[in-house]
N, C-alpha and C positions, 0 to 999 in steps of 0.2 A: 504494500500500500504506500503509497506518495503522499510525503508530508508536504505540501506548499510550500509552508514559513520554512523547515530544511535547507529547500531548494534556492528559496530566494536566500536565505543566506548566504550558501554557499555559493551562489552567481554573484552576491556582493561581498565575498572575502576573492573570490577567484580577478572580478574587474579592480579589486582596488591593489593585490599584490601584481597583477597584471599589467597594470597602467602604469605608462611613462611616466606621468607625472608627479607618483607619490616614489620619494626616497629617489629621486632621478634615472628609475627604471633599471633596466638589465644594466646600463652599463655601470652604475656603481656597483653592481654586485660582484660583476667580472673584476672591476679595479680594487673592490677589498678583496677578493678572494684572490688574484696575482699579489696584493701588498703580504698577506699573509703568507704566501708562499715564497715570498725573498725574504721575507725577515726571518722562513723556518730554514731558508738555504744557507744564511747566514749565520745562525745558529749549527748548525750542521759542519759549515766549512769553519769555524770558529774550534770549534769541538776536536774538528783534527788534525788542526795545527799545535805540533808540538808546546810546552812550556821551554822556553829557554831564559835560564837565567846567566843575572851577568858575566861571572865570571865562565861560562861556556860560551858565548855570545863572544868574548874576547877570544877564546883559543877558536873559535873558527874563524875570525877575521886571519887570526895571527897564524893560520895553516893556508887559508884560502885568499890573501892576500892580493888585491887588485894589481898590483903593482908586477906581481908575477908573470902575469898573463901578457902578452902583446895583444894590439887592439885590432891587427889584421887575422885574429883569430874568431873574431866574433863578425855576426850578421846583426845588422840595426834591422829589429825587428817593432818599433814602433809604426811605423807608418802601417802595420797592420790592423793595429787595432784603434786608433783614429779616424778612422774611414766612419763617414757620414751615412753613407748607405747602409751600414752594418745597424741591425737592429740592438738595442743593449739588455 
């Protein structure tokens, strides 16, 4: 049996989660739910990046010493990741 009052209810909870104009529609949902997901990525990549304290910080300068290396050993890899068209 069909309740009416039910019905209209739930055709007025459906139009008002449904509509643009309340809470500015799908797309804020989408943009909290991407926010929350870099903020979990960043918690994540946070988590497993080692703890390094100071006095290790110093002996791996003091092993891996800039100065060791020649600079025609390396590739400039910035202008990769700069690029405008690249999504972030």
């Amino acid at each position: 049996m069909r309740n009416p009052a039910r019905e209209r209810s739930r055709n007025l909870n459906r139009e008002v989660w449904e509509s643009p104009s309340v809470y500015g529609g799908e797309d804020v949902n989408k943009e909290s739910v991407r926010e929350v997901m870099r903020e979990e990525w960043l918690k994540l990549f946070e988590m497993l990046i080692p703890y390094v304290d100071d006095m290790e910080q110093a002996d791996i300068e003091a092993t891996f010493n800039p100065v060791d290396y020649k600079d025609g050993s390396f590739v400039d890899i910035t202008g990769w990741f700069n690029r405008e068209d690249q999504d972030q």
